[in-house]
Structures are given as structure tokens and as C-alpha cells.
PyMOL Python script that loads the backbone (N, CA, C, O; Angstrom):
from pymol import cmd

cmd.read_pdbstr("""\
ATOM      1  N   UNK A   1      16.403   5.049  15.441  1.00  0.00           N
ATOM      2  CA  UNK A   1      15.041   5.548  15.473  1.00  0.00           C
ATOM      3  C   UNK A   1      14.295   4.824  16.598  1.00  0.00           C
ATOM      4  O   UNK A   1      14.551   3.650  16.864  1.00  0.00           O
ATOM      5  N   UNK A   2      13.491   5.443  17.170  1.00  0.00           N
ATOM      6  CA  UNK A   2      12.660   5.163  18.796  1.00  0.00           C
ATOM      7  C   UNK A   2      11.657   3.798  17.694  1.00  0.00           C
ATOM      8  O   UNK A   2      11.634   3.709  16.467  1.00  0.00           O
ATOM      9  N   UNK A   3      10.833   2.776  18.908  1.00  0.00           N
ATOM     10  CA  UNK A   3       9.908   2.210  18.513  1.00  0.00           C
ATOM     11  C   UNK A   3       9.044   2.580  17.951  1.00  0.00           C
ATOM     12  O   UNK A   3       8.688   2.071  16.888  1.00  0.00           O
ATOM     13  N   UNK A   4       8.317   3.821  18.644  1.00  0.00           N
ATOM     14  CA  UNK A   4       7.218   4.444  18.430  1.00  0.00           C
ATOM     15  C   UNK A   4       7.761   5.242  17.507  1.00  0.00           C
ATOM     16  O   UNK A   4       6.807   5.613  16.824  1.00  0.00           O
ATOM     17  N   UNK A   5       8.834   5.768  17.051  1.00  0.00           N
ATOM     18  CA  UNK A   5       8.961   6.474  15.519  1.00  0.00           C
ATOM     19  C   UNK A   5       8.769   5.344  14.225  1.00  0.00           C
ATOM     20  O   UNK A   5       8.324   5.485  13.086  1.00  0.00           O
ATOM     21  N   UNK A   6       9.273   4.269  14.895  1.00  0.00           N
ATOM     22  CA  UNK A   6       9.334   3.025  13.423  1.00  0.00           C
ATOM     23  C   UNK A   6       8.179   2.639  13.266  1.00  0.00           C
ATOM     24  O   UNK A   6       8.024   2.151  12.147  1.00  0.00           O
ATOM     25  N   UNK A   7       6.893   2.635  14.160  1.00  0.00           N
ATOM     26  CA  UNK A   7       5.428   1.989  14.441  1.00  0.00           C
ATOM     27  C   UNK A   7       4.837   3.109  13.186  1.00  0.00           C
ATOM     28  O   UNK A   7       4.221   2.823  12.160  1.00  0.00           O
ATOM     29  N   UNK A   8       5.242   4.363  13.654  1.00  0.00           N
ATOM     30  CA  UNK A   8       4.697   5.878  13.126  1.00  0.00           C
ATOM     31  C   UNK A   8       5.168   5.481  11.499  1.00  0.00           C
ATOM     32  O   UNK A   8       4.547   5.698  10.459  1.00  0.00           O
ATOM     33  N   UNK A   9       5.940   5.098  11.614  1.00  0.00           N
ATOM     34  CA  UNK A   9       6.467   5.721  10.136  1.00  0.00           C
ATOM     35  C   UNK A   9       6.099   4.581   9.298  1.00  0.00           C
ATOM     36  O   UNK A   9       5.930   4.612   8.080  1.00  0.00           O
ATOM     37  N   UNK A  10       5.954   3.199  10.361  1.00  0.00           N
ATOM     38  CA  UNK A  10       5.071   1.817   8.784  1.00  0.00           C
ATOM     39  C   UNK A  10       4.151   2.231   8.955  1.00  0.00           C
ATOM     40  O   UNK A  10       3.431   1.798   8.056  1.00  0.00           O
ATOM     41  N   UNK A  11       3.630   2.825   9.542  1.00  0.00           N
ATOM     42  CA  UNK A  11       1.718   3.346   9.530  1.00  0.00           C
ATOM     43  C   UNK A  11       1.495   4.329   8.650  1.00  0.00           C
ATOM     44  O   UNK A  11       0.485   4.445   7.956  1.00  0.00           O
ATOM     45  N   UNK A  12       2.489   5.087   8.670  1.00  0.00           N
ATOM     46  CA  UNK A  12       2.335   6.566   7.315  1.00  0.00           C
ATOM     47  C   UNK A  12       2.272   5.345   6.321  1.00  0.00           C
ATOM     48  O   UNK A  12       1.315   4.594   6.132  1.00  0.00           O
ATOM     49  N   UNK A  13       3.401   5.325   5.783  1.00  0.00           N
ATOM     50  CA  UNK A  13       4.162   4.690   4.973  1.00  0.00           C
ATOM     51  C   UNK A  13       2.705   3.404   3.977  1.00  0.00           C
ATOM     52  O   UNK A  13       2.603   3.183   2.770  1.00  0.00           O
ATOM     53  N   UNK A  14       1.860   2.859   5.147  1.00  0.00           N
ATOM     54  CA  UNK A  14       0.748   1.977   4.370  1.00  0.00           C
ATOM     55  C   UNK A  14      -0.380   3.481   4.321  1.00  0.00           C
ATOM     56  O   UNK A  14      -1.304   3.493   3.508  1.00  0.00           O
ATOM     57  N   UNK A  15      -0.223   4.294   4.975  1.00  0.00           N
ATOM     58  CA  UNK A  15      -0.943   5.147   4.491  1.00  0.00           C
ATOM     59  C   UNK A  15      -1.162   5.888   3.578  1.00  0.00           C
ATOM     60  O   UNK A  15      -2.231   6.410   3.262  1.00  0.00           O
ATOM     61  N   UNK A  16       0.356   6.016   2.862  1.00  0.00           N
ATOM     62  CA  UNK A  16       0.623   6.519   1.475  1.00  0.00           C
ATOM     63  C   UNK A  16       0.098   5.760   0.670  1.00  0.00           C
ATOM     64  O   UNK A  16      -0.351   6.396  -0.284  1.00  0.00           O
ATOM     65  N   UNK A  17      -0.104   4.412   0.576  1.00  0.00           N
ATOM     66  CA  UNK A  17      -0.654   3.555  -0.432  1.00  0.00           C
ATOM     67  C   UNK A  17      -2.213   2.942  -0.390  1.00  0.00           C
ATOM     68  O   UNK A  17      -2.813   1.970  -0.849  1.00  0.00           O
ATOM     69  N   UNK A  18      -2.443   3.891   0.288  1.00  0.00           N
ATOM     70  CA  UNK A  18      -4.197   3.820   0.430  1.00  0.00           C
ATOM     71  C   UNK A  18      -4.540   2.903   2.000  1.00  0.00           C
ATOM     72  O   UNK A  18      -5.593   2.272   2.091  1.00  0.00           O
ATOM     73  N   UNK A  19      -3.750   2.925   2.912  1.00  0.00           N
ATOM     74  CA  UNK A  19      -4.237   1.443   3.885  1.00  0.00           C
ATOM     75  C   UNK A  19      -4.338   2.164   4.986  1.00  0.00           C
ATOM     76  O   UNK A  19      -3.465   2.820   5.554  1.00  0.00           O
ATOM     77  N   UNK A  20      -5.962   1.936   5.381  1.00  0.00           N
ATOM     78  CA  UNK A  20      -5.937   2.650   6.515  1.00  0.00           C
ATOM     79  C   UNK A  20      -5.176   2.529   7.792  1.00  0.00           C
ATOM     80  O   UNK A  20      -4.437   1.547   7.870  1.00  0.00           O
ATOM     81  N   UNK A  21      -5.209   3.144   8.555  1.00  0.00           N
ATOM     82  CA  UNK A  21      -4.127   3.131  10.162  1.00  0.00           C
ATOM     83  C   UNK A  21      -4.572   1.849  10.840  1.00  0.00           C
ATOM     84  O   UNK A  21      -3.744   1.025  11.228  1.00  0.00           O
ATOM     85  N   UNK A  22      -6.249   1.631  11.026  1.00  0.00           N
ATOM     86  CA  UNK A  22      -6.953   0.880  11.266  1.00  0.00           C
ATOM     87  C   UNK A  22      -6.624  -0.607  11.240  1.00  0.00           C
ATOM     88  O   UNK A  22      -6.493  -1.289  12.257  1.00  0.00           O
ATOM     89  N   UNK A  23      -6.454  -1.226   9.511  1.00  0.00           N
ATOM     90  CA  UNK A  23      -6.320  -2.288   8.996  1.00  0.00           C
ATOM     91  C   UNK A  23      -4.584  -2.326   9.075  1.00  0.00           C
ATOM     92  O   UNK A  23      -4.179  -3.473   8.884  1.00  0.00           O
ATOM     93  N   UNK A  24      -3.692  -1.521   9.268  1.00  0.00           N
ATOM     94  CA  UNK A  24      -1.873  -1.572   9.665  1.00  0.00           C
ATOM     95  C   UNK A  24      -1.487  -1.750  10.783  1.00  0.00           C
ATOM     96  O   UNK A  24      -0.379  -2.196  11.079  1.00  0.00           O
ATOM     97  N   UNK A  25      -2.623  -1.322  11.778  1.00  0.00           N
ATOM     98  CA  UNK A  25      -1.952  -1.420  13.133  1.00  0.00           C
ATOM     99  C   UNK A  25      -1.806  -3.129  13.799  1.00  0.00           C
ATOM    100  O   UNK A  25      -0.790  -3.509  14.381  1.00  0.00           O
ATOM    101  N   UNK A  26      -3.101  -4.058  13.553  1.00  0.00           N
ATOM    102  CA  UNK A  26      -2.874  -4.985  13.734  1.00  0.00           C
ATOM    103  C   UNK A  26      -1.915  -5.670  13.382  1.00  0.00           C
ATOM    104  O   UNK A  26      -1.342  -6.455  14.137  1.00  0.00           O
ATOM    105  N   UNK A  27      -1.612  -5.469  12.199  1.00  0.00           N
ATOM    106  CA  UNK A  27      -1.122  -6.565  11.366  1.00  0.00           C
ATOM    107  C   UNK A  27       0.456  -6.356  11.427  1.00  0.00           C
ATOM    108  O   UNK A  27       1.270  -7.267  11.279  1.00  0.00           O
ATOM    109  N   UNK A  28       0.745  -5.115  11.649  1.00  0.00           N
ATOM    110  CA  UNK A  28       2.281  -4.672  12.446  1.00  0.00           C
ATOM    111  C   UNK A  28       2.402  -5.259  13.442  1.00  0.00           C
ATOM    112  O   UNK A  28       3.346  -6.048  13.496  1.00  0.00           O
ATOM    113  N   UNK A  29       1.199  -5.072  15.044  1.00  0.00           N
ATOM    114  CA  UNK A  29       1.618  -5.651  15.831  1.00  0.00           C
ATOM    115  C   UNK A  29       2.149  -7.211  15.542  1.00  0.00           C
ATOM    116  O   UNK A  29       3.328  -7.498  15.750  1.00  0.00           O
ATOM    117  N   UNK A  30       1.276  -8.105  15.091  1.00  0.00           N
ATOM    118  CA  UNK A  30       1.601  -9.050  14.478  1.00  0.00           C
ATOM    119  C   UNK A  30       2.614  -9.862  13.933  1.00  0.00           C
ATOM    120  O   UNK A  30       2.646 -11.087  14.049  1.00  0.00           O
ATOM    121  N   UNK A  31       3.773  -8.896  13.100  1.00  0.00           N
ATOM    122  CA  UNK A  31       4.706  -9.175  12.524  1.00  0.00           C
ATOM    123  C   UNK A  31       5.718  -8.648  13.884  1.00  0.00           C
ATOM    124  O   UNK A  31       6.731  -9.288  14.168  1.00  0.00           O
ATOM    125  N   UNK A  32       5.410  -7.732  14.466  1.00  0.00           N
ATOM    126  CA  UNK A  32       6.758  -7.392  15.408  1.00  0.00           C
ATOM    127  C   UNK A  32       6.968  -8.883  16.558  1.00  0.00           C
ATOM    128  O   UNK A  32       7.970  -9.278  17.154  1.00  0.00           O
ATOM    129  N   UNK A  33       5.983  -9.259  16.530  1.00  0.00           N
ATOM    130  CA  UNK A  33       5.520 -10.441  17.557  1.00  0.00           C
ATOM    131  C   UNK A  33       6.331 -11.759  16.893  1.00  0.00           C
ATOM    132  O   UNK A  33       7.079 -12.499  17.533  1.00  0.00           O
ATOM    133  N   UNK A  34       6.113 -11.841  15.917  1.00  0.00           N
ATOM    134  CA  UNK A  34       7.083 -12.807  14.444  1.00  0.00           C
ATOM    135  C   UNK A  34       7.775 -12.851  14.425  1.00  0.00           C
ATOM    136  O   UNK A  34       8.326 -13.940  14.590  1.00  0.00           O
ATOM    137  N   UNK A  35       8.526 -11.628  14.188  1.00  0.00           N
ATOM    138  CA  UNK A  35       9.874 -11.471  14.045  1.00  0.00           C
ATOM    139  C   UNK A  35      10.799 -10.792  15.129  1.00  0.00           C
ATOM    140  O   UNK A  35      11.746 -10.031  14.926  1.00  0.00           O
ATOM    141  N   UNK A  36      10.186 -11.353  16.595  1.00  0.00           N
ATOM    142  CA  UNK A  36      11.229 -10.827  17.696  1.00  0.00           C
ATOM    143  C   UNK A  36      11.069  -9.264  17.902  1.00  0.00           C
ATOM    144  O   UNK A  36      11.523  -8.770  18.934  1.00  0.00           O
ATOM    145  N   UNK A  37      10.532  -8.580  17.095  1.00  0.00           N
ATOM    146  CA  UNK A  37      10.803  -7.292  17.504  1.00  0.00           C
ATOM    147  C   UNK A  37      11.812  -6.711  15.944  1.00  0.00           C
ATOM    148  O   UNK A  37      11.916  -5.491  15.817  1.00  0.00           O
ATOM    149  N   UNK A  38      12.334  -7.414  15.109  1.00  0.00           N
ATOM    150  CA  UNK A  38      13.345  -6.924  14.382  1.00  0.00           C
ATOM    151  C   UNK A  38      12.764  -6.346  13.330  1.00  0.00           C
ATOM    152  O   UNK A  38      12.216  -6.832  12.340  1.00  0.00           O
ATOM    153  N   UNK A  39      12.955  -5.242  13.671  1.00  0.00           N
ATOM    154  CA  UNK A  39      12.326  -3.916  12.230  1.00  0.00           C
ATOM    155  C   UNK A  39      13.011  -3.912  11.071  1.00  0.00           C
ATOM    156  O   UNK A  39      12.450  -3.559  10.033  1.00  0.00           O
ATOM    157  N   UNK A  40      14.516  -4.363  11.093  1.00  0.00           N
ATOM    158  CA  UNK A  40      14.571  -4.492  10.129  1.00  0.00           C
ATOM    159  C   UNK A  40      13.871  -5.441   8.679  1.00  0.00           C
ATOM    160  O   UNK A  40      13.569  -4.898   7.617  1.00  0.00           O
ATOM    161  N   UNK A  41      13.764  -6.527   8.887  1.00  0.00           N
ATOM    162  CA  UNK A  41      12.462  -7.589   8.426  1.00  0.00           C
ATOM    163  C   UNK A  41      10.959  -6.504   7.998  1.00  0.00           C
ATOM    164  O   UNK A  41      10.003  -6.943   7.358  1.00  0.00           O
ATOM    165  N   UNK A  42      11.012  -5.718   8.282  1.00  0.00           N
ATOM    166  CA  UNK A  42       9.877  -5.073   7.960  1.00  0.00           C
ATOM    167  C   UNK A  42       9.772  -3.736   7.582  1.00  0.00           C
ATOM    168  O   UNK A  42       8.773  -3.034   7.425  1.00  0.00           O
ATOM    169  N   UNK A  43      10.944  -3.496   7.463  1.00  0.00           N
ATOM    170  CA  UNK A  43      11.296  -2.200   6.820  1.00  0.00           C
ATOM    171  C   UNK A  43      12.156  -2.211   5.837  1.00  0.00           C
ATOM    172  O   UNK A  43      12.781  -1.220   5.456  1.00  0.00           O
ATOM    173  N   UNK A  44      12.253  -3.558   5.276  1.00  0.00           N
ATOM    174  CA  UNK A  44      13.161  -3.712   3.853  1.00  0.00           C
ATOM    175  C   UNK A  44      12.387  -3.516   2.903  1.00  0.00           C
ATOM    176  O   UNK A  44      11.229  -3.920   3.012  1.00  0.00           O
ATOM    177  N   UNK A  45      12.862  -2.763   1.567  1.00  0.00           N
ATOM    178  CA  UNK A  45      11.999  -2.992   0.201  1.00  0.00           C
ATOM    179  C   UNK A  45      11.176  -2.044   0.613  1.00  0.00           C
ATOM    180  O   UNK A  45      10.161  -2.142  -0.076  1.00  0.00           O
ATOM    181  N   UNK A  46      11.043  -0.932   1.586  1.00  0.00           N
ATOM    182  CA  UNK A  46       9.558  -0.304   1.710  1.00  0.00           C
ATOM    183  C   UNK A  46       8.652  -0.342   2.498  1.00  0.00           C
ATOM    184  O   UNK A  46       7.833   0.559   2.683  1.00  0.00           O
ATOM    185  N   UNK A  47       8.726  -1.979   3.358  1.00  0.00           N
ATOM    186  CA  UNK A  47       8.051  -2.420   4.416  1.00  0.00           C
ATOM    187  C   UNK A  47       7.217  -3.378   3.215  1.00  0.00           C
ATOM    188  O   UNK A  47       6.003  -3.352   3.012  1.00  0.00           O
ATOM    189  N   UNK A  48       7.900  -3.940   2.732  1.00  0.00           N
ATOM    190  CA  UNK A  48       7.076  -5.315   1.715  1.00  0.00           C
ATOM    191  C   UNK A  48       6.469  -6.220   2.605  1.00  0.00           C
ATOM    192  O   UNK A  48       5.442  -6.823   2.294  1.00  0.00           O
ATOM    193  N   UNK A  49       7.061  -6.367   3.749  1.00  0.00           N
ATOM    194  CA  UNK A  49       6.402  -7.844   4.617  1.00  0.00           C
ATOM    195  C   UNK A  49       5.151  -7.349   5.075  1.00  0.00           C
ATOM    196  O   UNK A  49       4.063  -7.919   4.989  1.00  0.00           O
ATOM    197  N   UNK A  50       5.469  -5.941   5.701  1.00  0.00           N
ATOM    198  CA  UNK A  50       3.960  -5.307   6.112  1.00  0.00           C
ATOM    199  C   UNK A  50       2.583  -5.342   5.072  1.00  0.00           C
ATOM    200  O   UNK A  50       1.397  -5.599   5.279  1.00  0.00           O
ATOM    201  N   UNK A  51       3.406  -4.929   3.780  1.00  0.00           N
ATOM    202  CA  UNK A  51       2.284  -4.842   2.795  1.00  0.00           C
ATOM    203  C   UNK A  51       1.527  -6.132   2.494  1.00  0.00           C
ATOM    204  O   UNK A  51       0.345  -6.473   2.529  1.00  0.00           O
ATOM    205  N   UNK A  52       3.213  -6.972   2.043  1.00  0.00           N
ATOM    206  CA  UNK A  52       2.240  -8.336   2.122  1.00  0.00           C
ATOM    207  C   UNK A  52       1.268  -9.102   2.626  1.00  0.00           C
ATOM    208  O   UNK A  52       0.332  -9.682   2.077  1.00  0.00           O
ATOM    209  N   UNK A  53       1.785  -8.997   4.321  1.00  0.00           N
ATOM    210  CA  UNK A  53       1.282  -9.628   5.083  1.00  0.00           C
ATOM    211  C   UNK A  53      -0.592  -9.234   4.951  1.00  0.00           C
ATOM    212  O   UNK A  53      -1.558  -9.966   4.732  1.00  0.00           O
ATOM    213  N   UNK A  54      -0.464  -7.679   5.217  1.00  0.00           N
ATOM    214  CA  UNK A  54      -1.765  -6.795   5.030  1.00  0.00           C
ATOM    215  C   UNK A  54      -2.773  -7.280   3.989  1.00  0.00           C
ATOM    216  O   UNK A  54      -3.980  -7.351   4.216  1.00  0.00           O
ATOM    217  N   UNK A  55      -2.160  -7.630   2.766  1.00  0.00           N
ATOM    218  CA  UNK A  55      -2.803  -7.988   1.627  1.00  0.00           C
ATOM    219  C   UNK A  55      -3.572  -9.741   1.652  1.00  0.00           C
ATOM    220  O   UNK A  55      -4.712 -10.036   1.292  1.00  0.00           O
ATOM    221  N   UNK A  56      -2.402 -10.748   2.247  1.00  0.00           N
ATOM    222  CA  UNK A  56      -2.706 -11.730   2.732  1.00  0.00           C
ATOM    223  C   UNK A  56      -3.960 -11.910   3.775  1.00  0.00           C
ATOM    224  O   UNK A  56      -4.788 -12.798   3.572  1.00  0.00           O
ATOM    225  N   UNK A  57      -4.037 -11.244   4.621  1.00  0.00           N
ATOM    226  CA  UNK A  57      -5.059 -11.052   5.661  1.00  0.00           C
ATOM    227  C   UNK A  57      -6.556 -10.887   4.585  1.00  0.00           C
ATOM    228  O   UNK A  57      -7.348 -11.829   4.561  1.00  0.00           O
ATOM    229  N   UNK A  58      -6.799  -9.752   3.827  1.00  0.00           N
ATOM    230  CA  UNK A  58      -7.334  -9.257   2.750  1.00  0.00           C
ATOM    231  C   UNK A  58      -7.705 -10.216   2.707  1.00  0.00           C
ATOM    232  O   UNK A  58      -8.683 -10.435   3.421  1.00  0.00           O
ATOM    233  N   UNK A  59      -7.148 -11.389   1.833  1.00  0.00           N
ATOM    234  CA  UNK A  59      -7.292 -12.088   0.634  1.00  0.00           C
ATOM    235  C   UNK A  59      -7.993 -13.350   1.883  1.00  0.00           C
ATOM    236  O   UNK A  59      -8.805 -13.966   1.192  1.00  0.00           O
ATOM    237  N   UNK A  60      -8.019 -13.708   2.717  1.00  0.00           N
ATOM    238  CA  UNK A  60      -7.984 -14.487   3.659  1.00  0.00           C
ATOM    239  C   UNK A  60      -9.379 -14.052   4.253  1.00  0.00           C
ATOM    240  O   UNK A  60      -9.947 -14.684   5.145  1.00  0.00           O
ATOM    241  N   UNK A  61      -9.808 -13.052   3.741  1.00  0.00           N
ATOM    242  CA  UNK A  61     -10.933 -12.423   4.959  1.00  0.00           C
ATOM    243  C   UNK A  61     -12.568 -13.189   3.884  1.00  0.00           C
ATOM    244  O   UNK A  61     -13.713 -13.031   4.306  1.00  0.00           O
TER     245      UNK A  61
END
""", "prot")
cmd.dss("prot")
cmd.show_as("cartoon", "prot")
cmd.util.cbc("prot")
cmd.orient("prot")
């Protein structure tokens, strides 16, 4: 799958669970920056690290 399909699809994907595009896009860039680039790390479980991370930020704000 292309970058820009895997970017597309954790952005649906927090979009299904109420999170806007807005508050996902950072926080993706973020983790791709973390973790080298490796999607897999962030597309396990659902994209749990994304969610987490997202929620952490939240909780932090």
C-alpha cells in the first residue's frame, strides 16, 4: 500500500471513531517521525498507537 494510501486510511480509520482529520493528522505525522517511518507500529491492533497516542495528547492538553 502507497504512503499516502496508509496516511488515508489511519485518518478514516480515527474517523470512524469520532476523531477529527484535524486532531489525527498531527499526531500521525508525529508517530511516523518515531517510529522511522514503520507503519507497521501503527497499524497493529487497529492503529492502537495512533489512538493512544491521540488520547494522550487529549489528556495532556
Amino acid at each position: 500500500m502507497a504512503p499516502h494510501s496508509r496516511f488515508n486510511s489511519a485518518v478514516q480509520a480515527m474517523r470512524d471513531i469520532g476523531i477529527p482529520s484535524k486532531t489525527v493528522k498531527p499526531v500521525l505525522r508525529k508517530l511516523l517521525e518515531l517510529y522511522d517511518d514503520n507503519w507497521a507500529l501503527i497499524e497493529e491492533e487497529s492503529y492502537r498507537a495512533l489512538a493512544d497516542a491521540i488520547f494522550e495528547q487529549q489528556d495532556s492538553q
